[in-house]
TORFI-40886 format. One record per residue: x negated, y negated, z negated of N, C-alpha, C, O in turn; residue number from 1; residue in three letters. Coordinates in Angstrom, 3 decimals. Layout:
BEGIN
+----------+----------+----------+----------+----------+----------+----------+----------+----------+----------+----------+----------+-------+-------+
:      n_X :      n_Y :      n_Z :     ca_X :     ca_Y :     ca_Z :      c_X :      c_Y :      c_Z :      o_X :      o_Y :      o_Z : vexnu : marpa :
+----------+----------+----------+----------+----------+----------+----------+----------+----------+----------+----------+----------+-------+-------+
:        X :        Y :        Z :        X :        Y :        Z :        X :        Y :        Z :        X :        Y :        Z :   NUM :   ALA :
...
+----------+----------+----------+----------+----------+----------+----------+----------+----------+----------+----------+----------+-------+-------+
***
This chain:
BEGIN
+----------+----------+----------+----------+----------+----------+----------+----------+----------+----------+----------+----------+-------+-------+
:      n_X :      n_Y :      n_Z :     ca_X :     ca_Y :     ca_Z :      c_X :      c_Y :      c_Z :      o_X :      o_Y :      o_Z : vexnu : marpa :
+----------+----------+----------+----------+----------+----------+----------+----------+----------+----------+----------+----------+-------+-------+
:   -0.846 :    1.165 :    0.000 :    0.000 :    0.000 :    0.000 :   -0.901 :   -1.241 :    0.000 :   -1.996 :   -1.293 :   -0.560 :     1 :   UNK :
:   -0.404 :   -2.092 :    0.591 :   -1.626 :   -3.330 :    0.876 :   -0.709 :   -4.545 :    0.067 :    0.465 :   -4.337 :   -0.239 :     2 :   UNK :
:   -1.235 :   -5.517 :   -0.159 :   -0.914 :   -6.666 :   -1.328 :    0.027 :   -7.143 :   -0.299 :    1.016 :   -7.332 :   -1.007 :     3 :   UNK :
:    0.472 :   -7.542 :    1.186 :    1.341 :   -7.686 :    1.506 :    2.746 :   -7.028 :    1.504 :    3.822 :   -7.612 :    1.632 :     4 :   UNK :
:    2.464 :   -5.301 :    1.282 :    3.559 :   -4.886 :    1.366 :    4.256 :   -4.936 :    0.003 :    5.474 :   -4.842 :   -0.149 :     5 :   UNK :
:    3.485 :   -5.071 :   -0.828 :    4.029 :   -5.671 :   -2.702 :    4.495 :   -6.492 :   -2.797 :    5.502 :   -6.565 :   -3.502 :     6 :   UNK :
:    4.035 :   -7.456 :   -2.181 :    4.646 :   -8.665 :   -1.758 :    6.228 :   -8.860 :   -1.362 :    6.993 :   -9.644 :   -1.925 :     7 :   UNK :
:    6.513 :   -8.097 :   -0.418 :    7.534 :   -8.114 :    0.579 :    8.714 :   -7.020 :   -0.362 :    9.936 :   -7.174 :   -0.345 :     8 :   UNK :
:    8.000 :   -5.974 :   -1.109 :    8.832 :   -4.978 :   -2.017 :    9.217 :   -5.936 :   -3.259 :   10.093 :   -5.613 :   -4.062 :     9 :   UNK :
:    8.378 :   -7.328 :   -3.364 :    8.808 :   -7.657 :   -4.959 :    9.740 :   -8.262 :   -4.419 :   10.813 :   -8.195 :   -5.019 :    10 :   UNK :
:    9.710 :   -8.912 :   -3.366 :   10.759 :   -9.939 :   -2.750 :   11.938 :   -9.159 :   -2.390 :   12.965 :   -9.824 :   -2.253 :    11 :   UNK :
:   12.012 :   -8.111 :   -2.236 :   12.973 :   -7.453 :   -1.824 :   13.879 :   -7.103 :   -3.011 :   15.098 :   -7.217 :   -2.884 :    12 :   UNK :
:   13.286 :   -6.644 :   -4.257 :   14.196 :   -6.514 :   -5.769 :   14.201 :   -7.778 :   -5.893 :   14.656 :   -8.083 :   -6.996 :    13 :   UNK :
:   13.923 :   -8.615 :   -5.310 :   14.725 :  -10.048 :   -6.452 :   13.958 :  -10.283 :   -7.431 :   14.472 :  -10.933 :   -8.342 :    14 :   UNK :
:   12.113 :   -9.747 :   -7.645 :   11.698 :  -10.076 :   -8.903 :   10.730 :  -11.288 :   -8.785 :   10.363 :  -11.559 :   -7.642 :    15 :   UNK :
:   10.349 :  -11.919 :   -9.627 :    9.040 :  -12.868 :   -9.945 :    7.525 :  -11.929 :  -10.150 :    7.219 :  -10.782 :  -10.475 :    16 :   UNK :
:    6.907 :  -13.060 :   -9.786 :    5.550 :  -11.698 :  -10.250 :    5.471 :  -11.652 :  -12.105 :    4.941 :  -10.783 :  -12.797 :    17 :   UNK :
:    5.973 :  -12.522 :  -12.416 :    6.266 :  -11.944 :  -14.199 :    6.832 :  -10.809 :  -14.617 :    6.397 :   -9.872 :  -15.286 :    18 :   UNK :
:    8.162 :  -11.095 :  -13.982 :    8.913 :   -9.716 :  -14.148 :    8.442 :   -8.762 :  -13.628 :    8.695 :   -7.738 :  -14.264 :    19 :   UNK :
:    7.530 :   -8.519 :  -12.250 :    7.352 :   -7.095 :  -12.052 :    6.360 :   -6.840 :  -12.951 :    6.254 :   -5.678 :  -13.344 :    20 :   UNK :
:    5.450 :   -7.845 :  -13.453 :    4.246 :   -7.346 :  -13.977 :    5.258 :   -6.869 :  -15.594 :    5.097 :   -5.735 :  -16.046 :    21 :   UNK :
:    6.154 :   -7.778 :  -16.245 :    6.534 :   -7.156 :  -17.465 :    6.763 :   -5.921 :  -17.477 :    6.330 :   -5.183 :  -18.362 :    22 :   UNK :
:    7.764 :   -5.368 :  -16.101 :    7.991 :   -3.899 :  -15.562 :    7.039 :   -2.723 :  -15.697 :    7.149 :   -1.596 :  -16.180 :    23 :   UNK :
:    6.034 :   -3.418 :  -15.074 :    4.575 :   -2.284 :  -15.006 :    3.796 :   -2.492 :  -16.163 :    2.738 :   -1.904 :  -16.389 :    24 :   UNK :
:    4.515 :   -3.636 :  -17.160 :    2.982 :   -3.581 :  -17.801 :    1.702 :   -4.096 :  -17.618 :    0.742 :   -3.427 :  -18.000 :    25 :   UNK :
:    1.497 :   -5.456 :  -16.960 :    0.771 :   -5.404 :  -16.237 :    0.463 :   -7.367 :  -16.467 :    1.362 :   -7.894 :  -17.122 :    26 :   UNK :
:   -0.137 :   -7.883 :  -16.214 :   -0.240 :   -9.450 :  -16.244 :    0.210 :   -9.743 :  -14.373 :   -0.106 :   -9.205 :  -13.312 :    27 :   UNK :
:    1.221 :  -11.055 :  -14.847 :    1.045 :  -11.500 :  -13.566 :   -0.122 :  -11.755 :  -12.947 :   -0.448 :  -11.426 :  -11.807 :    28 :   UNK :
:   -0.579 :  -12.205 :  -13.546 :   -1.808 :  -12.679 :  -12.542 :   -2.350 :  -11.564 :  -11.837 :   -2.699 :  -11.648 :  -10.659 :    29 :   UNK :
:   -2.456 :  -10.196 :  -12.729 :   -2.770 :   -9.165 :  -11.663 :   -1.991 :   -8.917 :  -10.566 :   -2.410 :   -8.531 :   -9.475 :    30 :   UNK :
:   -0.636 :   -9.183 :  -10.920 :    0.028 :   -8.836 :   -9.369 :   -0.028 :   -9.895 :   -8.323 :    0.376 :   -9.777 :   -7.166 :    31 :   UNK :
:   -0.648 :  -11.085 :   -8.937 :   -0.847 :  -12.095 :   -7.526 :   -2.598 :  -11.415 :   -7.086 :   -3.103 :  -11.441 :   -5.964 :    32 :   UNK :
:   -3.112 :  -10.952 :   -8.138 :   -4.729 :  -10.819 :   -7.137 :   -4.184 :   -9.495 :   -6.294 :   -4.797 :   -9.303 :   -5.244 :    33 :   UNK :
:   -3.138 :   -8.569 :   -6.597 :   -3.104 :   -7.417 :   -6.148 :   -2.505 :   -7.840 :   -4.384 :   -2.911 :   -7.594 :   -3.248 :    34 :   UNK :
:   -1.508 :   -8.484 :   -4.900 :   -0.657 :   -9.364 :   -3.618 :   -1.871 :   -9.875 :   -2.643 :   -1.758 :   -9.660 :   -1.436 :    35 :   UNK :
:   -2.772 :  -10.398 :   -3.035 :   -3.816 :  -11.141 :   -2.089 :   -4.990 :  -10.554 :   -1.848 :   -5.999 :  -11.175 :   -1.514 :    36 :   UNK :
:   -4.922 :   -9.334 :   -2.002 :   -5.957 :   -8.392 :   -1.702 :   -7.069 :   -8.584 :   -2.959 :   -7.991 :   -7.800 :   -2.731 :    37 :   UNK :
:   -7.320 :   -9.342 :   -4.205 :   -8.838 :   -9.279 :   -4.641 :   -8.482 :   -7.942 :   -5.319 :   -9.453 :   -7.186 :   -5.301 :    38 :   UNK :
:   -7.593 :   -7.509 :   -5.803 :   -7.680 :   -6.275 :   -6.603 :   -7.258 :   -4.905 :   -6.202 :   -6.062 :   -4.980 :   -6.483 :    39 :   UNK :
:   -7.417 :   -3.831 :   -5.785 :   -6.751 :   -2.624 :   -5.006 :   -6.027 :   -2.282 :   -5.970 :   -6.110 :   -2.453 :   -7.187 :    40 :   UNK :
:   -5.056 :   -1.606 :   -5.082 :   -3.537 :   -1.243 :   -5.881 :   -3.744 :    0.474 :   -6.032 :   -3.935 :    1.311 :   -5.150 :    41 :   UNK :
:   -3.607 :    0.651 :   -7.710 :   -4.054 :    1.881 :   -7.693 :   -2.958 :    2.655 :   -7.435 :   -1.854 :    2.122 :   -7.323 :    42 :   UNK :
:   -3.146 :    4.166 :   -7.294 :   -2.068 :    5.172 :   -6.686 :   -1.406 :    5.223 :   -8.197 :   -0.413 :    5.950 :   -8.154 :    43 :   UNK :
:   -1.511 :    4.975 :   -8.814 :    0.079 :    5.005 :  -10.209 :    0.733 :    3.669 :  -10.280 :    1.861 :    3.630 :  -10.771 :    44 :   UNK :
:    0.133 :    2.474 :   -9.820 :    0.944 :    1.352 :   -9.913 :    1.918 :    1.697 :   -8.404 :    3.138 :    1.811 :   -8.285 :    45 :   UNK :
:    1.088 :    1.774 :   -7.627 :    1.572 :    2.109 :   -6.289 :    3.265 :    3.206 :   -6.724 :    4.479 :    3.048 :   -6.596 :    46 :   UNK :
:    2.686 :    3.867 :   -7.059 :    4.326 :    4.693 :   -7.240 :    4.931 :    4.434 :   -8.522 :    5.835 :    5.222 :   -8.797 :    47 :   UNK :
:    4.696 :    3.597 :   -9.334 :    5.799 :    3.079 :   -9.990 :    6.486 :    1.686 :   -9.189 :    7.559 :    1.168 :   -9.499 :    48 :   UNK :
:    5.454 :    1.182 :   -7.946 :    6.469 :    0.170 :   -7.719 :    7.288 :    0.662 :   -6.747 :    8.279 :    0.041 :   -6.366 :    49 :   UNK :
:    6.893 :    1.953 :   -6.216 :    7.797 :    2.844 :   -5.378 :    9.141 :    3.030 :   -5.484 :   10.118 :    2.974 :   -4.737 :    50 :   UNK :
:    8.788 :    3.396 :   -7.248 :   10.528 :    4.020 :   -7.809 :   11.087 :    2.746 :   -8.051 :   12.237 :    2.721 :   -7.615 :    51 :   UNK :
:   10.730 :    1.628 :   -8.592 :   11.166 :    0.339 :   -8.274 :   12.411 :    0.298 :   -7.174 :   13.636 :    0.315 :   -7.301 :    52 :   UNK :
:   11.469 :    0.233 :   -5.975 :   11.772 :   -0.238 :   -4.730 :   13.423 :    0.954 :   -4.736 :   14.530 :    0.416 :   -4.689 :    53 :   UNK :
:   13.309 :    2.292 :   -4.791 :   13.980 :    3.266 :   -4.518 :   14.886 :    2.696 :   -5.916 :   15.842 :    2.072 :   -5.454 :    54 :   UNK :
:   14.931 :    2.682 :   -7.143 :   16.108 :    2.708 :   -7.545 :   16.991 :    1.347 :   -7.057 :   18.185 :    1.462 :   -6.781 :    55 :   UNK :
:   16.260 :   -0.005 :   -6.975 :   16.514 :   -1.095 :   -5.887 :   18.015 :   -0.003 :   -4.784 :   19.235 :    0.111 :   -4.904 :    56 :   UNK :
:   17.469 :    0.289 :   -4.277 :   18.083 :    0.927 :   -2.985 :   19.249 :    1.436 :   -3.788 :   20.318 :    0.933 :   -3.440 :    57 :   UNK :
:   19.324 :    2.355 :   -4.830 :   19.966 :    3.074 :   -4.961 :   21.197 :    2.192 :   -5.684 :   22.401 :    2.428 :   -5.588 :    58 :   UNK :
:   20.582 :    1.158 :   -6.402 :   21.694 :   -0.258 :   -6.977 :   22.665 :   -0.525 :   -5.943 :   23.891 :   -0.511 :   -6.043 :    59 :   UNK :
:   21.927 :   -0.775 :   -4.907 :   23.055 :   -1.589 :   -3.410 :   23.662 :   -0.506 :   -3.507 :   24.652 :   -0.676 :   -4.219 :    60 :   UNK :
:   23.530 :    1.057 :   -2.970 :   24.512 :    1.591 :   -2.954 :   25.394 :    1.920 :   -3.872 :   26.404 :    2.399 :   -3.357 :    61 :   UNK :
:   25.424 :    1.869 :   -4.855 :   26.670 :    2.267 :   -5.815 :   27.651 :    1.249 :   -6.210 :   28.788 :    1.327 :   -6.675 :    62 :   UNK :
:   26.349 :   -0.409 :   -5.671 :   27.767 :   -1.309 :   -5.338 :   28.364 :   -1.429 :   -4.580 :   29.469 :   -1.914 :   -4.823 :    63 :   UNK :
:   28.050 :   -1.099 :   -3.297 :   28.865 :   -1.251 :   -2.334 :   29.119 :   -2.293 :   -1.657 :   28.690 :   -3.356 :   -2.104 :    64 :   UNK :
:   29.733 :   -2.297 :   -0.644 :   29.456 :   -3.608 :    0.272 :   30.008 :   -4.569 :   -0.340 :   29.960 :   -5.707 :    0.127 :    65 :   UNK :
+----------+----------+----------+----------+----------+----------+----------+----------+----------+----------+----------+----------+-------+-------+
***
């Protein structure tokens, strides 16, 4: 996952980089260096922002159009 596509997944839940970082645990500021490439996105942040993204998905559907 590249700091753009985090980018585009945080924007997509509707979060701030505060909130995702409160989510993960994590300092914003790491998710803006992660967003801009200085920091690589490790494979466990990577799939927790996965299930993120997927329960995201799974919200719209149970509301419905």
């Amino acid at each position: 996952m590249t700091g753009n596509e985090l980018r585009a997944i945080r924007a997509q839940l509707n979060m701030t980089q505060q909130v995702l970082a409160d989510v993960l645990g994590l300092k914003a500021q790491t998710i803006s260096d992660l967003e801009r490439g200085k920091m690589h996105i490790s494979k466990s942040v990577e799939n927790h922002i996965l299930v993120l993204l997927k329960l995201g998905e799974i919200k719209k559907v149970l509301e419905g159009p």
